[in-house]
C-alpha positions in Angstrom: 0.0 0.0 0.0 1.0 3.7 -0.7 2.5 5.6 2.6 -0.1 7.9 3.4 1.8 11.5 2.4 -1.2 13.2 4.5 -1.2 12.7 7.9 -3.9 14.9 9.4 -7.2 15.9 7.9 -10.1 15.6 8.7 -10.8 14.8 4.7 -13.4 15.7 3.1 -15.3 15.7 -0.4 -16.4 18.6 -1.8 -18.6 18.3 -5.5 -18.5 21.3 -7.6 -21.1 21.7 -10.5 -20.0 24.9 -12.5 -21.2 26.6 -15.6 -18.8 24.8 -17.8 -17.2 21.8 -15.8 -18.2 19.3 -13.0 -15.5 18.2 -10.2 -14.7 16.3 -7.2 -12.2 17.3 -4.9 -10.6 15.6 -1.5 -9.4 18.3 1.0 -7.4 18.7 3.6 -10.1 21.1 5.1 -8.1 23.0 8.2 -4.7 23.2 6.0 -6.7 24.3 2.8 -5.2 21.9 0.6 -6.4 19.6 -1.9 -5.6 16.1 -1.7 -7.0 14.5 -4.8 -9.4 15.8 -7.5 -10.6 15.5 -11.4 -12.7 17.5 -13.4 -14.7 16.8 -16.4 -16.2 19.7 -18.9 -20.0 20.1 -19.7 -21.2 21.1 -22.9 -23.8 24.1 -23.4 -26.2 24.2 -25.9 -27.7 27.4 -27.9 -31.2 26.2 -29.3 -31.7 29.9 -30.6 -30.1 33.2 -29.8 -30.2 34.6 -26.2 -31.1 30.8 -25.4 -28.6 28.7 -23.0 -29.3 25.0 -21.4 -27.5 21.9 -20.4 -28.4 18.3 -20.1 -29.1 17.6 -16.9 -28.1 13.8 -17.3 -24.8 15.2 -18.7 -24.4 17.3 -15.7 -25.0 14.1 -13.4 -23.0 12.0 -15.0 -19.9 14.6 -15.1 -20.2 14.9 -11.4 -20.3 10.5 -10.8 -17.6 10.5 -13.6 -15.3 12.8 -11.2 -16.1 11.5 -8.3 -15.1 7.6 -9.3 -12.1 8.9 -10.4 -11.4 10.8 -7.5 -12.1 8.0 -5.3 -9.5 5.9 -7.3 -6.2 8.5 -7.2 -6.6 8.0 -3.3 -5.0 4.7 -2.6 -2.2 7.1 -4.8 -1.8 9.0 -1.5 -2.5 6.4 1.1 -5.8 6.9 1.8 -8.9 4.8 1.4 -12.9 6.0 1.1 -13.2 5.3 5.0 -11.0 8.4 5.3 -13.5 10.6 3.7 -16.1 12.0 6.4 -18.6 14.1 4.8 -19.2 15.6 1.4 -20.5 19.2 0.7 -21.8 20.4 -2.5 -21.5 23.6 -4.6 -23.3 24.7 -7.7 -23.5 27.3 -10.3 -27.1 29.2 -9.0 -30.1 30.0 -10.5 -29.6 27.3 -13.3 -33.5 25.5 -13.6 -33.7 21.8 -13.6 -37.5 20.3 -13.3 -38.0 16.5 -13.4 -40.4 14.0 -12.8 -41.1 12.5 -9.0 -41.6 9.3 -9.7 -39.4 8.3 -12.4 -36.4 10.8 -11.9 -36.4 11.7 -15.6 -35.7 15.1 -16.8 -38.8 16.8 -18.1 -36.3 19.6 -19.7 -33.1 20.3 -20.4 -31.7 22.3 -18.0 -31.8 25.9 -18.5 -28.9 28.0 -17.5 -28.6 31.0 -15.7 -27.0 33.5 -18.4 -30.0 32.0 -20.6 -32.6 35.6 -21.6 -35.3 33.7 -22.9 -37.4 35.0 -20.3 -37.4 38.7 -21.0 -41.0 38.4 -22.5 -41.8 36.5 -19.4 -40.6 38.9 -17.4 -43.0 41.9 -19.4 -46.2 39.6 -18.3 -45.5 39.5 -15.0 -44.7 43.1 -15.0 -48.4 43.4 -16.0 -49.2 42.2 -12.3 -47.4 45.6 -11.0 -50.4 47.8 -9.5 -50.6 51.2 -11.0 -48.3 49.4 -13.8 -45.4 50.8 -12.8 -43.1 48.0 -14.2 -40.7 48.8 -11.2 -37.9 46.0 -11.3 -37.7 46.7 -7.6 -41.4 45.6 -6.7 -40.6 42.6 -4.9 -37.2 43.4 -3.7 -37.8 44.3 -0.3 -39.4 40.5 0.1 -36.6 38.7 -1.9 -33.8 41.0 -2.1 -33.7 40.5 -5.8 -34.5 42.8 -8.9 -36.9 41.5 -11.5 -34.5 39.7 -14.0 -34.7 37.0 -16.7 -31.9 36.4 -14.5 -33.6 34.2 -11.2 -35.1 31.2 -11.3 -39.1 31.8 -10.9 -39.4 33.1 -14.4 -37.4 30.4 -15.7 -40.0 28.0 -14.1 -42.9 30.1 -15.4 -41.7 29.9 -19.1 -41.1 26.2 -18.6 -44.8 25.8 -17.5 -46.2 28.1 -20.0 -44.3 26.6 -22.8 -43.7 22.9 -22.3 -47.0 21.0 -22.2 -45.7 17.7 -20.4 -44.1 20.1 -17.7 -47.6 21.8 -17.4 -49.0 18.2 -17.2 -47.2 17.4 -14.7 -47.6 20.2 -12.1 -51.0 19.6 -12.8 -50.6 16.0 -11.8 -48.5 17.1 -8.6 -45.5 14.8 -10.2 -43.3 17.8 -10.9 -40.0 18.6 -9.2 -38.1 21.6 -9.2 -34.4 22.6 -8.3 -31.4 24.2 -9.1 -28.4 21.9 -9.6 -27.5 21.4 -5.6 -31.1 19.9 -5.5 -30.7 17.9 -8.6 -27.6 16.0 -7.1 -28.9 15.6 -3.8 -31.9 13.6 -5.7 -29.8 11.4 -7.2 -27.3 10.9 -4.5 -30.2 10.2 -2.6 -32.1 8.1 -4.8 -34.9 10.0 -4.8 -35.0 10.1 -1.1 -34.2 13.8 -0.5 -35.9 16.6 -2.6 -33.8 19.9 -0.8 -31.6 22.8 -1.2 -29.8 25.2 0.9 -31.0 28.8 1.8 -27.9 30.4 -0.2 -29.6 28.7 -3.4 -32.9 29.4 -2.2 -32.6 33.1 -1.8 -31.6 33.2 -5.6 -34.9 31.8 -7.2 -37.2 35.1 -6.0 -39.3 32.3 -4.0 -38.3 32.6 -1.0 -38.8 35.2 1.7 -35.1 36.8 2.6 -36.4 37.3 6.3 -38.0 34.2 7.5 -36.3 32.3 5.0 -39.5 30.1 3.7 -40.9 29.6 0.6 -43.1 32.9 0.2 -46.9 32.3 -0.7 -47.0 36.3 -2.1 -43.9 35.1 -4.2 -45.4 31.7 -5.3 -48.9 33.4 -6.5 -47.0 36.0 -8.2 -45.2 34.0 -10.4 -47.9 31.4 -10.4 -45.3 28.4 -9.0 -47.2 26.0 -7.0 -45.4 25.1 -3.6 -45.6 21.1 -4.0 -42.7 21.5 -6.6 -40.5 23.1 -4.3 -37.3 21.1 -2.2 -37.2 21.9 1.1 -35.3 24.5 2.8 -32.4 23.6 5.1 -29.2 25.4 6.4 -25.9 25.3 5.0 -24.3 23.1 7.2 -26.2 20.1 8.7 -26.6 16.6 8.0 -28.9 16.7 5.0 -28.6 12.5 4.1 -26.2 9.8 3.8 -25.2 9.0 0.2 -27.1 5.7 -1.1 -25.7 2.7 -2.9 -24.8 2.0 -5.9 -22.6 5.2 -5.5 -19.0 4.7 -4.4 -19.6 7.4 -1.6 -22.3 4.7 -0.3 -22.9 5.8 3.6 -20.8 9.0 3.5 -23.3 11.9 4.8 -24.1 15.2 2.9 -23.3 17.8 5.3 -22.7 21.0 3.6 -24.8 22.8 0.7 -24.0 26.3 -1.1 -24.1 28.4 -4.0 -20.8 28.6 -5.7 -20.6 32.1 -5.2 -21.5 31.9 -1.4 -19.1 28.9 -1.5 -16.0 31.1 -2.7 -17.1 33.7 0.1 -16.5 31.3 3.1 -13.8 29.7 1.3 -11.5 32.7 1.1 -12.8 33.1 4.8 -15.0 36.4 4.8 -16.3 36.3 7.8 -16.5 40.0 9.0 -18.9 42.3 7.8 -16.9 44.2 5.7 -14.9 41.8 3.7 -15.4 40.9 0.4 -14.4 38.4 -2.4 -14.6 38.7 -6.6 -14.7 35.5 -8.7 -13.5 35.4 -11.5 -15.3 33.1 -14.3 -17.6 33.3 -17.5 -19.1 36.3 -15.3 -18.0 37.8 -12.2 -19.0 37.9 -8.9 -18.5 40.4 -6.0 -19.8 39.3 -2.2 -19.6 42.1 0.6 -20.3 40.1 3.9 -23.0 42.4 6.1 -23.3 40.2 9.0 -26.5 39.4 10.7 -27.7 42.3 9.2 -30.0 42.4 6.0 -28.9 45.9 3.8 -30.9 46.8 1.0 -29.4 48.3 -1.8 -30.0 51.5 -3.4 -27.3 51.2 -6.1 -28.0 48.3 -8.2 -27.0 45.1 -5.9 -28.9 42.9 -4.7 -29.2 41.3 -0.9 -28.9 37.6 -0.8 -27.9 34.8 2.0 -24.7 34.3 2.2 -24.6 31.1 4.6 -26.3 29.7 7.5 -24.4 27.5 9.9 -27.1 25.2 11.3 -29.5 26.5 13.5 -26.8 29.8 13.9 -28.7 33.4 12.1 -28.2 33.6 8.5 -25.3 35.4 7.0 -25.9 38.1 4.4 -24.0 40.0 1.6 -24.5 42.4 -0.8 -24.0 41.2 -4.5 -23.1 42.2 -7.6 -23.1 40.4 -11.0 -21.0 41.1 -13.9 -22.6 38.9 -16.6 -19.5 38.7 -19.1 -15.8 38.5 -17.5 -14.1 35.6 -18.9 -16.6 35.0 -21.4 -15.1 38.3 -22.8 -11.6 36.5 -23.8 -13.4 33.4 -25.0 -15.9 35.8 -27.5 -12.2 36.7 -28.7 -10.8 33.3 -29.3 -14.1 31.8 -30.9 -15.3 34.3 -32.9 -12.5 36.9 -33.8 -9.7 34.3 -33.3 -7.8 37.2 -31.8 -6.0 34.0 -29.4 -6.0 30.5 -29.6 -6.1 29.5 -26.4 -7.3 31.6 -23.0 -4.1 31.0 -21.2 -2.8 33.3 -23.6 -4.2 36.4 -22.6 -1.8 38.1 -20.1 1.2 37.2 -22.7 -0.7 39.0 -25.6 -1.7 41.4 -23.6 1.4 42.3 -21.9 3.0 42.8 -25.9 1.7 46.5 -25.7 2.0 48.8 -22.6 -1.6 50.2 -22.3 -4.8 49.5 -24.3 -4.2 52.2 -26.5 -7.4 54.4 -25.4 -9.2 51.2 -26.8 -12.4 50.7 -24.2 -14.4 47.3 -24.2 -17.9 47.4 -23.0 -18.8 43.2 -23.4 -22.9 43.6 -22.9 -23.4 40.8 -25.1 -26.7 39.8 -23.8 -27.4 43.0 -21.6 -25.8 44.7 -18.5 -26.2 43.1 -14.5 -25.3 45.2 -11.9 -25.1 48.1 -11.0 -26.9 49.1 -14.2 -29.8 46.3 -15.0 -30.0 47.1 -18.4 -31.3 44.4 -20.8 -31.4 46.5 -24.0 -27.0 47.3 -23.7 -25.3 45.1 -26.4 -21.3 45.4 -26.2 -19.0 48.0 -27.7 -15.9 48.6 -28.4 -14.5 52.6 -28.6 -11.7 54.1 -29.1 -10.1 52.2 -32.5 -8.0 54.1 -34.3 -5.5 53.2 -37.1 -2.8 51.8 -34.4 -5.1 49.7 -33.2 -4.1 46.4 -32.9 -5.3 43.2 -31.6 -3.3 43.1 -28.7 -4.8 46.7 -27.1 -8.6 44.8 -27.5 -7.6 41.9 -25.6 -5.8 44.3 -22.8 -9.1 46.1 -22.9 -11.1 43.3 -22.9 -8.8 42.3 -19.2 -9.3 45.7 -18.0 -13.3 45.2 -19.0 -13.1 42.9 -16.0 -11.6 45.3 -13.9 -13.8 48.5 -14.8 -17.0 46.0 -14.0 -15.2 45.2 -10.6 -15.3 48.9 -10.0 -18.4 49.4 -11.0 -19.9 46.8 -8.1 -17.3 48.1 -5.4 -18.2 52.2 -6.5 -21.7 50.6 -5.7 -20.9 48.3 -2.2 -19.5 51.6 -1.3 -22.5 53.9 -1.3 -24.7 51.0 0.4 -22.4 49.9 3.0 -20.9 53.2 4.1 -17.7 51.7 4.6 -14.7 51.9 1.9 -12.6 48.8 1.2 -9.2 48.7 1.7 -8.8 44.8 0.1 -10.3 42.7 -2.7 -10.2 39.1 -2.0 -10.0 37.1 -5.7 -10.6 33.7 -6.6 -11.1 31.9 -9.7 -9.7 30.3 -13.0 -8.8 34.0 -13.9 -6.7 35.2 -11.0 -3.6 33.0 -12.7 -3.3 36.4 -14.7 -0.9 38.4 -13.0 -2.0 40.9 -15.1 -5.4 41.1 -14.6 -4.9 41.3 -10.8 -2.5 44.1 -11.3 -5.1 46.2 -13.4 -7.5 45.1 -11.2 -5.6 47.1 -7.9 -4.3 49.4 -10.6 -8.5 50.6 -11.4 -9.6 50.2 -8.1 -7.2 51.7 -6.1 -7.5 48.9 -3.0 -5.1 45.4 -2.5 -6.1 42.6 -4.3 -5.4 39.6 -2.4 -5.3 36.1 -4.3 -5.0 32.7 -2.3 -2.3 30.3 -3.4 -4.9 27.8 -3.5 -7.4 29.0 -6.0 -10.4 26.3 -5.1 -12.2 28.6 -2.9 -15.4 27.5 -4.2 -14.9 24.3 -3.5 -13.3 25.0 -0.3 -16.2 26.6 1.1 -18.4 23.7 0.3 -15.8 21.4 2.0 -15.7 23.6 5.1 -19.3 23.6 5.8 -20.1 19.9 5.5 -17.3 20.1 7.8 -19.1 22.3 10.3 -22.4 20.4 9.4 -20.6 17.3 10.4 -19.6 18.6 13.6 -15.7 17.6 12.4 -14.2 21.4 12.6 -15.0 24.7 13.5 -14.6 27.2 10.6 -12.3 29.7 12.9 -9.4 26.3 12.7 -9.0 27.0 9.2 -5.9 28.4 7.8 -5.9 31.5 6.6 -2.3 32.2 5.6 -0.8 31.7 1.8 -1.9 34.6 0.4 -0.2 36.6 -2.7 -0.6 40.5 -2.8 -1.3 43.3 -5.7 -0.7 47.1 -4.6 -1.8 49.8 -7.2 0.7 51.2 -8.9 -0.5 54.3 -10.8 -2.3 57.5 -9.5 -5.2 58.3 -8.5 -6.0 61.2 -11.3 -4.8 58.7 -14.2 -7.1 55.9 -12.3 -10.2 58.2 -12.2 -10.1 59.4 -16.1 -9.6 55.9 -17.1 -12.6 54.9 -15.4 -14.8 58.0 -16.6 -13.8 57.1 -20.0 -15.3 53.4 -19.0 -18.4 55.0 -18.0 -18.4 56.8 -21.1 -18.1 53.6 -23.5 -21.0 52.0 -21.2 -23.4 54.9 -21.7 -22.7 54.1 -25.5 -23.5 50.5 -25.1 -26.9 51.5 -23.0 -30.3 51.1 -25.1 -28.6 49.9 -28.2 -31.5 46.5 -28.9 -34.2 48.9 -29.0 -32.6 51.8 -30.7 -32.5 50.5 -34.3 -34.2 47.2 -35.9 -32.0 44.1 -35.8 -29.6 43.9 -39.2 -29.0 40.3 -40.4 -26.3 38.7 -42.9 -27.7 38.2 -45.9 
């Protein structure tokens, strides 16, 4: 047998179902390590523009793919599946899977959360509105959420309205809903478990961000019957021990999160006043506000954060930029500017400054701080010494100026100023996107030398849920620093420039009819 190399643990699993891959990783929770892991992609499909699902038997088989290989590099280290003590689970959010009780089958592909299909959906509904005020903000102060094609209830109420057998089956009490945590824990489970956590819960516009319950005012307005709903549980308790025929047979679920709540706990915000960016397809900013539920006035939205058993609910503040990586893989797909991702800081790094050039990447509308559906994506400032190396520097600093945006906007709501950006993410390997990021924000950027936060955070709370650690144990050293390096009067005129290109981008879909190749 192998000498076990890893002598301490407690170990434990952590599944993490993102936008474009599944994985299974083994930690070393308290020394925030990862013993063992694999990671398979997951296709997305475009049935017509604006459109954007996945299979949701792809998705589950991706996750049992990882997690039998997984299980097999362990006897690699000296370990053996008696070693692992709890899995945790974290998922890409507001993604809409509905299925059938009784047979487990998919009623639907799955439809994703960039997907805008329901932006005609979301005008009927705005019917509802008394005094038809079509205020995005209506329900806000019940949900914390804007009215978006965004969330998951109008995903579920164009699934109803336009797929008969899903009508059929509400109708027959035999339908299912969930986001991809619930979706998992079914099959885990065997069909034994239909729940989620209250960090996915708070992202579907269901559910009451005060007493944290499905919200019959919510329900009626989007017309969602209850009896498809999972329950709602914390994010760290024992949920259900996995069933045979799965090689984690009789390990417990103990830990349940959104991804971006996940990457919050994993980098260890704790404090009100700390936050974290991911950096993805989109980005995501987190501001931890405690115990305390603050409702925005600038363009964020309040969600839960975590909730550690029977312990108050954390919040945060959030703010969603829909393009961030998605940006540089628009450039290698379609303008075959690079050929590979990876790329990106090396091209970019070939001139010294984007040459003036400003990339505004509203490809399917603009999230927060703005909210605007109708912005389509720009690019100002060519001239003729434009080349393609100043686009793909402006489509990094893109990232950055949208960071700014959020934190410009965290600012005003909180009261309080940051000092630090806490980053995670496959994008924080560019050095040079963390350097413009403290370069346009003017605060330390702070990036762990062990980028699975998300999956971290999932680990650490089915830790906590398993009564195996407490959360203040963890290690919170290994960290690498960036400190701006221009001024601030060369900072601010960049970013009013940015604003500038945004305003340009603003109202574009409905100022001029659609023009089409011929």
């Amino acid at each position: 047998m192998t000498e076990n190399i890893w002598k301490n643990g407690p170990f434990i699993g952590a599944i993490d179902e993102g936008t474009s891959s599944a994985r299974f990783l083994i930690f070393d929770v308290l020394r925030r390590k990862v013993v063992v892991s694999h990671q398979i992609e997951i296709k997305q499909k475009y049935p017509q523009e604006g459109w954007v699902e996945q299979d949701p038997k792809e998705i589950l088989q991706a996750v049992m793919d990882c997690i039998k290989v997984t299980m097999n590099k362990l006897k690699d280290v000296g370990l053996s599946k008696s070693d692992i003590k709890a899995i945790g689970i974290t998922n890409q959010r507001e993604t809409t899977l509905v299925w059938d009780k009784n047979t487990g089958e998919p009623l639907h592909n799955a439809i994703v959360w960039l997907d805008m299909r329901t932006t005609t959906t979301l005008e009927d509904v705005q019917d509802k509105i008394p005094n038809k005020s079509r205020n995005k903000n209506y329900l806000k102060p019940i949900c914390g959420l804007p009215m978006s094609p965004y969330f998951s209830a109008l995903k579920i109420r164009w699934l109803i309205d336009n797929v008969p057998k899903i009508k059929q089956a509400v109708q027959n009490e035999t339908c299912a809903f969930g986001t991809v945590d619930t979706w998992l824990i079914w099959n885990l489970t065997q069909g034994k478990l239909h729940a989620t956590d209250v960090s996915n819960a708070s992202r579907t516009m269901l559910m009451n961000i005060e007493t944290l319950k499905w919200d019959p005012l919510l329900c009626n307005f989007f017309e969602v019957p209850q009896h498809i709903l999972p329950q709602i549980r914390s994010s760290a308790e024992f949920y259900a021990l996995i069933e045979s025929p799965n090689v984690l047979s009789g390990i417990p679920i103990s830990g349940c999160v959104g991804d971006q709540q996940g990457a919050l706990l994993g980098q260890l915000c704790l404090k009100p006043g700390q936050a974290k960016a991911t950096y993805g397809t989109g980005c995501f900013l987190l501001y931890n506000t405690g115990n305390v539920k603050v409702d925005s006035n600038h363009g964020l939205i309040t969600t839960v954060a975590y909730k550690l058993g029977k312990n108050p609910a954390i919040y945060a503040l959030e703010g969603s930029v829909a393009v961030a990586g998605a940006a540089l893989s628009w450039l290698r797909d379609n303008m075959q500017m690079l050929s590979n991702i990876t790329q990106s800081q090396d091209l970019a790094e070939r001139v010294r400054c984007s040459g003036d050039v400003y990339f505004v990447p509203a490809f399917s509308g603009l999230y927060a701080p703005y909210w605007q559906q109708d912005a389509r994506g720009v690019i100002c400032g060519i001239t003729e010494d434009t080349q393609q190396y100043h686009i793909i520097r402006a489509a990094l600093e893109a990232v950055c100026f949208q960071t700014r945006d959020i934190l410009e906007a965290m600012v005003k709501d909180s009261g309080t100023k940051l000092t630090t950006l806490q980053v995670d993410g496959g994008m924080t390997v560019n050095d040079l996107l963390m350097q413009l990021q403290a370069d346009i924000t003017g605060i330390h950027v702070v990036r762990p030398k062990m980028f699975e936060t998300t999956a971290l955070g999932a680990a650490i709370l089915a830790g906590i849920g398993a009564n195996l650690i407490e959360i203040t144990d963890v290690d919170a050293s290994q960290i690498t620093k960036f400190s701006p390096q221009i001024g601030e009067d060369e900072r601010d005129l960049r970013y009013s420039k940015w604003k500038a290109a945004v305003e340009r981008s603003m109202s574009w879909d409905t100022a001029t009819a659609p023009i089409h190749d011929s």
